[in-house]
N, C-alpha and C positions, 0 to 999 in steps of 0.2 A: 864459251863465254864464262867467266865468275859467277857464279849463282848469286853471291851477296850482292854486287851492281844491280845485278837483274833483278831479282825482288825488293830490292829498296826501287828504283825506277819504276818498277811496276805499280808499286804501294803509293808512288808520287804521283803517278799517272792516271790511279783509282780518285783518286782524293781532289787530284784535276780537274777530273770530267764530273765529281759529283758536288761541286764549288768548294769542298771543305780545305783546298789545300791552306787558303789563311784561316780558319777557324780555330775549335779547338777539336783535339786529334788525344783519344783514349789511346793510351802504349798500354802491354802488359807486361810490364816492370817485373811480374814472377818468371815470365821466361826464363826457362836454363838460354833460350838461344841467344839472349840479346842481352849480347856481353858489352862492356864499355864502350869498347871501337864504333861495334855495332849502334850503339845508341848516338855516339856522336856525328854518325853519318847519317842517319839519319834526322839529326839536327840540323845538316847543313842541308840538304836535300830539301828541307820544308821550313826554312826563313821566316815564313811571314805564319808560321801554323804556332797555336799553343796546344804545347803536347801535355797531356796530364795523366797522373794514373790511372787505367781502368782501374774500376771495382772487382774485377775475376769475374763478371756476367759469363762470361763460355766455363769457367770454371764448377759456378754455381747449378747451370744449363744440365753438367757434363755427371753432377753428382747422380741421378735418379736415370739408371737403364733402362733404358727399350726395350721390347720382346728381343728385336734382335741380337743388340748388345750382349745379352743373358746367354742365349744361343751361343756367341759368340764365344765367350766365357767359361760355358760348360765346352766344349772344343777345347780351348786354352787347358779345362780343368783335366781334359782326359788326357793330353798330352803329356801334362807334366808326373802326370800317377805313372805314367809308362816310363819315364826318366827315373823317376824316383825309386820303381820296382828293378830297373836294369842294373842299378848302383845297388842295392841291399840284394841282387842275386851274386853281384862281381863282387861278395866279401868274403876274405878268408885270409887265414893266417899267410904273411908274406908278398900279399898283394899291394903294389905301391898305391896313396893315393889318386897319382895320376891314371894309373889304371883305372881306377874305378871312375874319375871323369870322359876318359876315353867312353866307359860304356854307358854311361849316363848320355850323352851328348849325341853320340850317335843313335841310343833310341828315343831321342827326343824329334834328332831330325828326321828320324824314319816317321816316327809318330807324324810329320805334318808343321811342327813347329819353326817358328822363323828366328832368325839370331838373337837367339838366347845371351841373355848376360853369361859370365863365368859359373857363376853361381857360389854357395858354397860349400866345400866336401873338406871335410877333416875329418882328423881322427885323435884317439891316445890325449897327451897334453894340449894338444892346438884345438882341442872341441872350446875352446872359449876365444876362440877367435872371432866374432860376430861373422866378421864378414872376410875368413877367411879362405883362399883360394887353396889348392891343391899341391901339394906337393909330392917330393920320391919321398915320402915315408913310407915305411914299409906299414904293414897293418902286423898286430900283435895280439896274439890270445888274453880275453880280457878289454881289448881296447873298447871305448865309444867311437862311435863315428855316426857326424851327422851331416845330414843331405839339404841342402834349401836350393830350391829350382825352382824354375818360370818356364812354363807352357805358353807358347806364342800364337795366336791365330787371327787371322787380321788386323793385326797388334793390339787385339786386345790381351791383356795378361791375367793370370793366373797363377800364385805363389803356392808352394807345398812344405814343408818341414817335415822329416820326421828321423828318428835317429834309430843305431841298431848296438848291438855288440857284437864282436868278433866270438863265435863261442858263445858258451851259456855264460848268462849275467849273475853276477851275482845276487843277495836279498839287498843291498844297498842301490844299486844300479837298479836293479825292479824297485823299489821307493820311489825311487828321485821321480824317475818317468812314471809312476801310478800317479803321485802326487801334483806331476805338473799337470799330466791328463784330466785327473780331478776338477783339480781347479780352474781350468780351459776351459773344458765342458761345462763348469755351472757358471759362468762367465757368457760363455756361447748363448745358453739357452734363456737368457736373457736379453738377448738382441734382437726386440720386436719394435715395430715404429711406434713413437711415441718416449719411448724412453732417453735419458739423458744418457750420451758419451763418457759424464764424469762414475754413473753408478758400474757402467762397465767396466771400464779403465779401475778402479775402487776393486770390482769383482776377481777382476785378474792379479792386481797386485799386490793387494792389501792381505792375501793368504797364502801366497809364497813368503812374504817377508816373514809373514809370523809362522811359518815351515820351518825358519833357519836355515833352507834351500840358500838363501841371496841376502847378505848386509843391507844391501842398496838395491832400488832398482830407477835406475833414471833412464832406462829403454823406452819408447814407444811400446804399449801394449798390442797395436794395431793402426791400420791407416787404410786410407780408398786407394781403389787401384781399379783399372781395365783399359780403354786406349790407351798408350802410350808409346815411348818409342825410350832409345837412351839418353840418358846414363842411370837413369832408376826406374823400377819397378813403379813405384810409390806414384798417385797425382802429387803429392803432397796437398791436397785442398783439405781433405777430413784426417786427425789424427785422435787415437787415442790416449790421449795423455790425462796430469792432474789438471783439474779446475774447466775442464772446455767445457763449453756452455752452449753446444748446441745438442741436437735430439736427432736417433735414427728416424730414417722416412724409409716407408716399403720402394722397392727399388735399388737401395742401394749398394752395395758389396766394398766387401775389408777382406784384409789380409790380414788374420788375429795368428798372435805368434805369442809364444814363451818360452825363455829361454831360462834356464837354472841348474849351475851344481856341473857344467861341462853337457849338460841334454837340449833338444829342444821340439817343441810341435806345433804346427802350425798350418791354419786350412785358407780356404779361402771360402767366405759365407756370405751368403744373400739374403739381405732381410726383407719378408715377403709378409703379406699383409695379414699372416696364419702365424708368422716366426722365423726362426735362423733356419735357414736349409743351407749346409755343406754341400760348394759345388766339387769342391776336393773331397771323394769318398771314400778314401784307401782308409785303411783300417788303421783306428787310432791304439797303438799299441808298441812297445818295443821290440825290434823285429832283434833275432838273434840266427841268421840263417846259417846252419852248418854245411 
């Protein structure tokens, strides 16, 4: 049978037996799933119901983890340390990009992890690719290459960043990644409940620009993340941007990144009712494996 018949009839069927089929009927309008088609069929399916937007109630539900969740997450976090370490051992002069996702990927699924996005692996000039995929580049004495991967474990997610050089780096290349590190870290350890999203977002951004690292920066500094499934990582429910005007709560967890200059780092952290603890614990540093 069509899955889509079947859950919209089912969804008809709930709302049947519970009198709401004429009433009014919360849609979640943020759905990635419920695309136009989808919504008009469901229009026609419940005639006499007024559908209105939900408010994101499961959304809001979904921001503050469980013990278990957390659990879950540290699983997700240990995954992706193992991907991310498979990729910075498979580097070396001449090795194609796609190589080095071949070994990333396969130790993630060894790790336990479940269908991983692509991720992203570049190297050389395509390190400013945000979200770029892998290519036959060869790898080149000198290059950057940077890794962003997602550990999977009962779909909860778990995001990792962190970049390397082919070879020893030079004192420009140690800069850029001291300096983003820098300012990550006192960004991070700022992330206690009670504090505003906007002082963090401020924290991360506001001292790269003035580094000369980035002209602009209109990236996301961070976002929530853990169930999930695809086409993103991200809930999208909490983001770190300019002006947001809500406050961390213990419980929560982001995926805080920075990215500047062709580098990038980024952990995945839980703010607990002591401070930030990194569920991603790999060493924040730029690796230069020979």
């Amino acid at each position: 049978a069509d899955p889509l018949p079947v859950w919209l009839d089912t969804a008809r069927r709930a709302l049947d037996g519970l009198g709401f089929a004429g009433g009014r009927v919360g849609v979640d309008e943020h759905s990635w799933f419920l695309t136009v088609e989808r919504w008009k069929m469901l229009q026609a399916l419940l005639p006499n119901a007024t559908l209105v937007r939900e408010p994101r109630i499961v959304d809001h539900l979904r921001l503050i983890k469980s013990p278990r969740e957390i659990d879950y997450l540290r699983g997700a976090a240990r995954q992706v340390e193992v991907g991310i370490r498979a990729g910075i051992g498979a580097i070396a002069p001449g090795v194609k990009e796609r190589e080095l996702a071949a070994a990333v990927f396969g130790a993630l699924v060894n790790a336990g992890s479940e269908m991983p996005l692509s991720g992203t692996i570049t190297s050389g000039n395509r390190t400013n690719l945000i979200h770029g995929q892998w290519s036959d580049r060869r790898l080149e004495c000198g290059d950057t290459v940077c890794l962003e991967l997602s550990g999977i474990h009962h779909h909860y997610w778990a995001r990792l960043m962190r970049s390397a050089v082919v070879g020893s780096p030079s004192a420009e290349q140690q800069r850029i990644a001291e300096t983003i590190i820098r300012v990550q870290d006192g960004a991070i350890a700022l992330m206690k409940p009670g504090t505003p999203a906007s002082v963090i977002d401020r924290a991360c951004r506001e001292p790269i620009l003035a580094s000369g690292l980035r002209k602009t920066y209109t990236n996301r500094t961070g976002y929530s993340l853990a169930l999930n499934h695809r086409p993103s990582a991200g809930e999208f429910i909490r983001e770190f941007v300019p002006g947001v005007e809500w406050v961390l709560e213990a419980g929560m967890v982001f995926h805080m990144l920075m990215t500047a200059a062709g580098m990038g780092f980024s952990d995945t952290v839980l703010v607990t009712e002591q401070g930030p603890e990194r569920l991603t614990g790999m060493e924040r540093k730029l690796f230069s494996p020979t």
